[in-house]
C-alpha positions in Angstrom: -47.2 -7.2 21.0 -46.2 -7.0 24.1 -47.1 -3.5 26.5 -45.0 -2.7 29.3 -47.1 -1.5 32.4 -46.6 2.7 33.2 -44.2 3.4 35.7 -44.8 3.8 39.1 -44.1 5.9 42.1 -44.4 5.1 45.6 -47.1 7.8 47.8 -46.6 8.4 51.4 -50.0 8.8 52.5 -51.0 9.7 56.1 -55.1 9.0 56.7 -56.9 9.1 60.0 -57.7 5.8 61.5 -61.7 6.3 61.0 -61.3 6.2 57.3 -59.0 3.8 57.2 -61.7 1.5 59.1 -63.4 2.5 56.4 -61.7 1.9 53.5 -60.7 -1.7 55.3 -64.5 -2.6 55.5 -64.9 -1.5 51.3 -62.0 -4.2 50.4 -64.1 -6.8 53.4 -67.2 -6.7 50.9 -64.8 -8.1 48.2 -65.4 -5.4 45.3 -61.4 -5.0 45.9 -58.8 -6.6 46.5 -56.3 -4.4 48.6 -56.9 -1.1 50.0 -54.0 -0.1 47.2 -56.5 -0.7 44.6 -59.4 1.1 46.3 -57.4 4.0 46.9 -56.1 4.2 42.9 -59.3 3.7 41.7 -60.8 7.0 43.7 -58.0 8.8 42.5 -58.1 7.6 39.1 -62.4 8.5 39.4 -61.7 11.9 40.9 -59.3 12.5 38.1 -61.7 11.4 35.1 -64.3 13.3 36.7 -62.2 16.7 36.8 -61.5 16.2 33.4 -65.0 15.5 32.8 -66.2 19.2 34.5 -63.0 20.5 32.8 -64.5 19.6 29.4 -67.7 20.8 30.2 -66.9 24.1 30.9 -65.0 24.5 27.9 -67.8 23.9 25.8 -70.2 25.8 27.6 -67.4 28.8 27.2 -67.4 28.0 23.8 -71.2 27.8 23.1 -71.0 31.0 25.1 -68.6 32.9 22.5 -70.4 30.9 19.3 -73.4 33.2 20.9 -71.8 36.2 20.7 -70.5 35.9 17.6 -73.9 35.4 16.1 -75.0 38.3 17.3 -72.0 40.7 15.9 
């Protein structure tokens, strides 16, 4: 089966030069290829991660409230 790849959008994104030189010197070493594909993979890490603390604090609210119940 074939799978169609997600559609994309194109970002403006404005950063100062000093990270840039960083980001330049991250894609140098070789662990990626373009700064594109640094830049997505942060975002897409970032994003895992909120979901991550996201989840976290929904069980901890619902340990919370499994608590109080026992007590009632």
């Amino acid at each position: 089966m074939v799978r169609r790849t997600p559609a994309k959008s194109a970002v403006r994104l404005m950063l100062p030069d000093e990270l840039i030189a960083r980001l330049d010197k991250a894609v140098e070493i070789g662990v990626f290829s373009s700064r594109n594909e640094l830049l997505l993979y942060l975002i897409r890490n970032h994003l895992d991660h909120l979901g991550d603390l996201e989840k976290s604090q929904m069980e901890y609210k619902y340990k919370l409230w499994s608590q109080q119940k026992r007590k009632e």
